[in-house]
C-alpha positions as CSV (number, residue, x, y, z in Angstrom):
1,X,-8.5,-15.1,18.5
2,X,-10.0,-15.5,14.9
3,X,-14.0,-15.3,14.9
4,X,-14.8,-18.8,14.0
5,X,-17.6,-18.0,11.6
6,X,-18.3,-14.6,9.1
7,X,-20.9,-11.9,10.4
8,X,-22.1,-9.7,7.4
9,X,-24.8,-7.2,8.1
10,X,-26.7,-6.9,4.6
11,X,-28.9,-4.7,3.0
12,X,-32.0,-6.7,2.3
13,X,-34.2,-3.7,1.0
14,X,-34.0,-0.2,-0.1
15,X,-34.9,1.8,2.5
16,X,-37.7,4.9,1.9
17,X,-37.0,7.9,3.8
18,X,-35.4,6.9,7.0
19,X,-33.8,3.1,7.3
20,X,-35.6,1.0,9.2
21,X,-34.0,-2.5,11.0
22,X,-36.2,-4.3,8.2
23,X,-34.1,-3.0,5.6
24,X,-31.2,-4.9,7.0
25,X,-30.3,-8.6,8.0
26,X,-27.7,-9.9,10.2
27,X,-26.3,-13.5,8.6
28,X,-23.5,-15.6,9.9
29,X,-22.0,-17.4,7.4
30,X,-18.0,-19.3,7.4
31,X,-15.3,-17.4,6.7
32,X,-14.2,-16.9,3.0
33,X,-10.6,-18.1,1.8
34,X,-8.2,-15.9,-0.4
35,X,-8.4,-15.4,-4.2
36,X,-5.8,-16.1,-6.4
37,X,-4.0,-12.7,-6.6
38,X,-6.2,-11.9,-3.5
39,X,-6.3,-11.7,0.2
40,X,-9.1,-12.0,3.1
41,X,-9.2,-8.8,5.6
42,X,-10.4,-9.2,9.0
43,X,-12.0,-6.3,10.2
44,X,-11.1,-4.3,13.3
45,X,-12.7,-0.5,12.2
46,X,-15.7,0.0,10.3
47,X,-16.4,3.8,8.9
48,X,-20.0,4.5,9.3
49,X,-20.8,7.9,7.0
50,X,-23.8,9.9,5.6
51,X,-22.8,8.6,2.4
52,X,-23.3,5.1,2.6
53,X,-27.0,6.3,3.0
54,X,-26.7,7.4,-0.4
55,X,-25.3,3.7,-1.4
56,X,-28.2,2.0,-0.2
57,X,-30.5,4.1,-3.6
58,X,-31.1,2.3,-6.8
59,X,-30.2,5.8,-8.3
60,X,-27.1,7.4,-10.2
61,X,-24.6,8.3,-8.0
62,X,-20.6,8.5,-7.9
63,X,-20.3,4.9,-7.2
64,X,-23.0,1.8,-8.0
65,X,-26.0,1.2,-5.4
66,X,-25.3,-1.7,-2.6
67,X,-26.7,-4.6,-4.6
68,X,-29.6,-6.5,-2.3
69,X,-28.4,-9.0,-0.5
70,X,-24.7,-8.1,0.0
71,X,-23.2,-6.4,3.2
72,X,-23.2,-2.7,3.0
73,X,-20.5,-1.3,2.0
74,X,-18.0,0.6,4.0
75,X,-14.3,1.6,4.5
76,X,-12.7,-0.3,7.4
77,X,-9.5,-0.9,8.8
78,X,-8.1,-4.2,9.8
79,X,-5.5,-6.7,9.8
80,X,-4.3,-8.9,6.7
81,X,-6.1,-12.4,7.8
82,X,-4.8,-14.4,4.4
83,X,-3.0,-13.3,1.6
84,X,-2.5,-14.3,-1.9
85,X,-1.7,-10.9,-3.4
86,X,2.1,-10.1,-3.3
87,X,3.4,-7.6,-1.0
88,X,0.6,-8.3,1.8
89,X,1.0,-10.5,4.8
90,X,-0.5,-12.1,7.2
91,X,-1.0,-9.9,10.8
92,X,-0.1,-6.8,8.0
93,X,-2.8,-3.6,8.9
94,X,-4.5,-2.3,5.7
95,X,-6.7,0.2,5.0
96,X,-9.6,-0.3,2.0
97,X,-13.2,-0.1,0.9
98,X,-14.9,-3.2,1.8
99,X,-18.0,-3.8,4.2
100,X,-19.8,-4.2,7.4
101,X,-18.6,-7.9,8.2
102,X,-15.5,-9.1,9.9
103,X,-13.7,-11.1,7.1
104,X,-13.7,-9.2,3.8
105,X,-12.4,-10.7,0.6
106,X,-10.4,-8.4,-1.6
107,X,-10.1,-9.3,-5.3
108,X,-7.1,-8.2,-7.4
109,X,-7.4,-4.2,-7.5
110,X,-9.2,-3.6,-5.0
111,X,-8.7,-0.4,-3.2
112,X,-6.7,-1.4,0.1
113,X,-3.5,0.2,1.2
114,X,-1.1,-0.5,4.0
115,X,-0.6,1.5,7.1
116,X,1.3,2.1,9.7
117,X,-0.3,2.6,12.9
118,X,2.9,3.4,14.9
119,X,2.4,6.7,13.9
120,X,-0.9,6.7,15.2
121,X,-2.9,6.5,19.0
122,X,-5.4,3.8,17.3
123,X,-5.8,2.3,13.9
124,X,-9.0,3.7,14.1
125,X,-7.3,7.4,13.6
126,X,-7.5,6.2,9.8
127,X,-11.0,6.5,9.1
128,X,-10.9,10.2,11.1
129,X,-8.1,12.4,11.2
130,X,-5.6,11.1,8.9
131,X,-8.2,9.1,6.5
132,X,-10.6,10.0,4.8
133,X,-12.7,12.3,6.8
134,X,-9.1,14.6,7.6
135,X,-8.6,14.8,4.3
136,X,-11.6,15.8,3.2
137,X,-11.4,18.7,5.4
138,X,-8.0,19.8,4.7
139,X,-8.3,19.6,1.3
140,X,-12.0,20.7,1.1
141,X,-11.1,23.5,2.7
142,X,-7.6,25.0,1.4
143,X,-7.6,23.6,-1.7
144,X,-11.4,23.5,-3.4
145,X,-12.5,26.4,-0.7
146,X,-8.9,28.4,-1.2
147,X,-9.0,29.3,2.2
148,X,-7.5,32.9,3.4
149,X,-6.6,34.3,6.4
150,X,-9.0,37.2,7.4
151,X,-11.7,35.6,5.4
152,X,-15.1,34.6,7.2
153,X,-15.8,30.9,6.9
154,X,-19.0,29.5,7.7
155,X,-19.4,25.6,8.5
156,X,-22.7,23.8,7.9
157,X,-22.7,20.5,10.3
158,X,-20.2,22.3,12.2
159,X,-19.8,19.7,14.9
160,X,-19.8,16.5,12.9
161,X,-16.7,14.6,12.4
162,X,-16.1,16.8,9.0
163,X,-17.3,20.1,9.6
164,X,-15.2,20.3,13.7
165,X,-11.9,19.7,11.9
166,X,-13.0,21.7,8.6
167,X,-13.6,24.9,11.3
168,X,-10.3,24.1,13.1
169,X,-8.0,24.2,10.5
170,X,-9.9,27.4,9.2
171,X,-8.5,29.4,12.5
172,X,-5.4,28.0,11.8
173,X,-5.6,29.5,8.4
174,X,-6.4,32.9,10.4
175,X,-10.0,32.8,9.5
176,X,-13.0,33.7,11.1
177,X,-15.1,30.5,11.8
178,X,-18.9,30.4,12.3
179,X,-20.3,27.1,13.0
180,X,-24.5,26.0,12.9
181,X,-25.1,22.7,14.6
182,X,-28.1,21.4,16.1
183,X,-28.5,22.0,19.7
184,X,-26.8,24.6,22.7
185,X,-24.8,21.1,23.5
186,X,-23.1,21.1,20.1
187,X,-23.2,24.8,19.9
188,X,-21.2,24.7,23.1
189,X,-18.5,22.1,22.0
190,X,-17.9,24.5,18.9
191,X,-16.5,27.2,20.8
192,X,-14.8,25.7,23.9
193,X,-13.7,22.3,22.3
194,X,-12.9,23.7,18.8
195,X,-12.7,27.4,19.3
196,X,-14.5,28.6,16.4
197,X,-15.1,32.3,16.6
198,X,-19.7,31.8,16.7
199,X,-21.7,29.2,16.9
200,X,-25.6,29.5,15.9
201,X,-28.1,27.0,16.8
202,X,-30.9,26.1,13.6
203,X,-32.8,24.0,15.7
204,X,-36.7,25.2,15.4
205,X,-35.8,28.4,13.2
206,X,-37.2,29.3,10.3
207,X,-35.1,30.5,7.1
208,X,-35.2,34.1,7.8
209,X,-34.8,34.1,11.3
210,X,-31.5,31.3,10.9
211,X,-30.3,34.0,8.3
212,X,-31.0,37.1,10.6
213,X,-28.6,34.7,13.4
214,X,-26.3,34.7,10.3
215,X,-25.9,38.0,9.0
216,X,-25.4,39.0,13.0
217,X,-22.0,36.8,13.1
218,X,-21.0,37.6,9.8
219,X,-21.5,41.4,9.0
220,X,-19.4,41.8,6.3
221,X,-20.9,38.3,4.5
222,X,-19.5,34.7,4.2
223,X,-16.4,34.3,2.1
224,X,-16.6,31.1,1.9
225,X,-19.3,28.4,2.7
226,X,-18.2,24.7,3.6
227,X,-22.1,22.7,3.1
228,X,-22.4,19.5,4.5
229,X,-26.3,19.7,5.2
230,X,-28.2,21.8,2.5
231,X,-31.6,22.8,2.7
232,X,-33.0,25.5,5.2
233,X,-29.4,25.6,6.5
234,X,-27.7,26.1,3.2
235,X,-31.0,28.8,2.1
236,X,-30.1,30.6,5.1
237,X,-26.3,30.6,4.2
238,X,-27.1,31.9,0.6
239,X,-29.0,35.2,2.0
240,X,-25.5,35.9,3.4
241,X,-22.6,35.4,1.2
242,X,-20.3,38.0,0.3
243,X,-19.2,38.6,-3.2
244,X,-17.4,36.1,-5.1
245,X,-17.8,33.5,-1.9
246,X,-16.6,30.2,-3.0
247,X,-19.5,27.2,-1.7
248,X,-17.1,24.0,-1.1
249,X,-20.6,21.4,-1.1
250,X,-19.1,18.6,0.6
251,X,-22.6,17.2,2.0
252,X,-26.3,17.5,1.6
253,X,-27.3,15.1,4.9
254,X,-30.7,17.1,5.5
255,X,-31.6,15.3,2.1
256,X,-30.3,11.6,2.4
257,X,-33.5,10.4,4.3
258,X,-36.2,12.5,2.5
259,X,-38.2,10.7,-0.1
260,X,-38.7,13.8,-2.0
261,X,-36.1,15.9,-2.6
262,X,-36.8,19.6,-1.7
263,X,-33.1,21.5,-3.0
264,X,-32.1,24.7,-2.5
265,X,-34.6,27.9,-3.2
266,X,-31.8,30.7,-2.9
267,X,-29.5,29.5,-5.5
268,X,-30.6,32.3,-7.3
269,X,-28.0,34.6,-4.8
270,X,-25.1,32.4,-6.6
271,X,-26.1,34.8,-9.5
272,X,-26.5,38.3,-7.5
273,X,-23.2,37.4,-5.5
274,X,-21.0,36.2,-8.7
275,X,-20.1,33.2,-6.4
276,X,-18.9,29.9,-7.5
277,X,-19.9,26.1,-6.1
278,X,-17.2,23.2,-6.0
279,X,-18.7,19.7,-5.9
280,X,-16.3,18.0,-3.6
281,X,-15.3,14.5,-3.1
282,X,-12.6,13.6,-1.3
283,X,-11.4,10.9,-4.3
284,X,-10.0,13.2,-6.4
285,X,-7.2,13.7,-3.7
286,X,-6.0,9.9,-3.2
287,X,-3.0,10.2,-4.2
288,X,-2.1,13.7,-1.7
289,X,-3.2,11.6,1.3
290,X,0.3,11.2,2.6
291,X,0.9,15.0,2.5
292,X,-2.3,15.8,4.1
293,X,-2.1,13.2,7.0
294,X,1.4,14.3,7.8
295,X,0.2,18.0,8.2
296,X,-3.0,16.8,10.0
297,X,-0.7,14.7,12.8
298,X,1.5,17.4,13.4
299,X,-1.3,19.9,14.1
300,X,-2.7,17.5,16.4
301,X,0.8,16.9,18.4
302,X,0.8,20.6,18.4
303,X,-2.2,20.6,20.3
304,X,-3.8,22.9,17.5
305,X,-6.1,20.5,16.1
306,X,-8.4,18.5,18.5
307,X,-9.9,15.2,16.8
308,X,-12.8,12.8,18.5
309,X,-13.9,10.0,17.8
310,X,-17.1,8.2,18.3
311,X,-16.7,4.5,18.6
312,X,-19.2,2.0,18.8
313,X,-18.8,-1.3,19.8
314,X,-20.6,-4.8,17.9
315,X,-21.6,-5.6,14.8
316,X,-24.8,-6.9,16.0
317,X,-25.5,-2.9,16.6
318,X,-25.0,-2.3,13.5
319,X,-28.3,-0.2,13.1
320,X,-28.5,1.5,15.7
321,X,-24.7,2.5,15.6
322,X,-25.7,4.0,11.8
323,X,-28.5,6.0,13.2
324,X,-27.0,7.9,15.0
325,X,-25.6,10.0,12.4
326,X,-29.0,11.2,11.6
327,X,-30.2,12.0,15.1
328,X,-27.4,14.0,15.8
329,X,-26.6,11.6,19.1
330,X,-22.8,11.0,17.2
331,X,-20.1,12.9,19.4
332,X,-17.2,13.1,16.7
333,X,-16.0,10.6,13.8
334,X,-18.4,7.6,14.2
335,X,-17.0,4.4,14.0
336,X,-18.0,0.8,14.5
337,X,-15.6,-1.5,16.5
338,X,-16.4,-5.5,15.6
339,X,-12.9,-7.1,16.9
């Protein structure tokens, strides 16, 4: 059954540092009717990702700021509730870039797709490994990282939804895979639930003694560094690369909630080690998602590539569901179920 009224979970201020509830608002309000050329979305998966902090800025980024007073913004996946835009219909699953609510309007253009989720467990499998985040690992990795077998790969945020699939398909690449997460509990799903080669804990060490942990796993230097938390992580990293590395930066999370933005104080080893940085963003690649996810699925019915998922449930725990990509409490892809 249809919710009988719209819940939209805004953005009411700009947050300063870390979000706070304050920043948000929960509003009910009815449930919008299809454009001309348009159609409504009802929601099923919401994406929750580091870079929707980002969004939330009044400051220059690779797409505009929320706007105050709107829902936040967010890629979900759900079923076609009313259509007036030809070749979508009604109980039709789509994929597109809409909010946190559960009725979405899309306006002629808009970036929503149709799927089919017979090939898939869940529709949810859409925001993790054969949507965006999958992608963004496979072709992070062997196309802006040029991936090689014998090669030592090191993955920043190694047991986040990215980084656990961007270390996976590594070994399958024949690579050697060191992952740094936070904790001996993530430490421990990187090498017995993702079998990367290392795993090194940063939590409470400082830069030299995180690039001492490094330079242990890695002898012979990194080849080639996937970043998806910069800072202290990413200064450790640069003590270590070998030369010509290749730096895919996919991710700076360690800087999203700061209100003044530290950086990186070894860039200056990009120089000594003739290495090269690729700013990655998985929109480049739209149009290659169809040969990516068919690679993805049939590494995961090989049983080579292991996928989880961290699903919420409510949009009333909207905030709290967010959060916990910054605390580190997230177990895999986080997503938010609202139907």
């Amino acid at each position: 059954m249809n919710q009988p009224e719209n819940r939209r979970f805004l953005l009411i201020r700009r947050p300063h540092g870390t979000p706070q509830p304050e920043d948000f608002r929960l509003e009910t309000k009815a449930i919008p009717t299809a454009p001309e050329g348009g159609m409504v979305i009802r929601n099923h998966f919401i994406s929750l990702d580091p870079a929707q902090r980002g969004w939330m800025d009044d400051a220059p980024s690779y797409m505009p700021p929320i706007t105050l007073g709107e829902p936040v913004r967010a890629t979900t996946v759900g079923i076609v509730h009313e259509s007036r835009l030809p070749g979508f219909v009604p109980g039709q699953w789509v994929l597109g870039l809409n909010a946190i609510e559960d009725y979405s309007v899309v306006l002629p253009g808009g970036f929503t797709s149709a799927i089919d989720i017979a090939i898939v467990d869940r529709p949810s499998r859409y925001l993790s490994a054969v949507g965006a985040v999958g992608m963004t690992a496979y072709f992070g990795l062997l196309e802006a990282g040029q991936a090689r077998a014998g090669e030592t790969l090191v993955v920043t945020g190694a047991a986040g939804a990215v980084g656990s699939m961007v270390g996976q398909i590594g070994k399958i690449q024949g690579m050697r895979v060191i992952g740094i997460a936070g904790g001996p509990e993530k430490c421990r799903r990187l090498i017995e639930d993702y079998g990367f080669d290392a795993a090194i804990d940063y939590k409470g060490k400082s830069v030299a003694a995180l690039s001492a942990d490094i330079a242990t796993a890695a002898p012979g230097g990194v080849d080639v560094l996937f970043e998806n938390v910069g800072g202290d992580v990413m200064d450790a990293v640069l003590l270590n690369l070998a030369l010509h590395a290749r730096i895919v930066l996919c991710g700076l999370i360690s800087e999203y909630n700061a209100p003044d933005k530290v950086g990186i104080r070894n860039l200056w080893q990009i120089i000594v080690k003739q290495a090269t940085i690729h700013g990655f963003l998985i929109a480049g690649y739209v149009d290659r998602f169809a040969e990516g996810g068919a690679q993805v699925a049939q590494w995961i019915g090989e049983g080579r590539l292991r996928v989880d998922e961290d699903i919420q449930h409510g949009i009333e725990h909207s905030y709290d569901a967010f959060m916990r990509l910054f605390s580190g409490a997230n177990t895999g892809k986080l997503v938010l179920q609202i139907a």
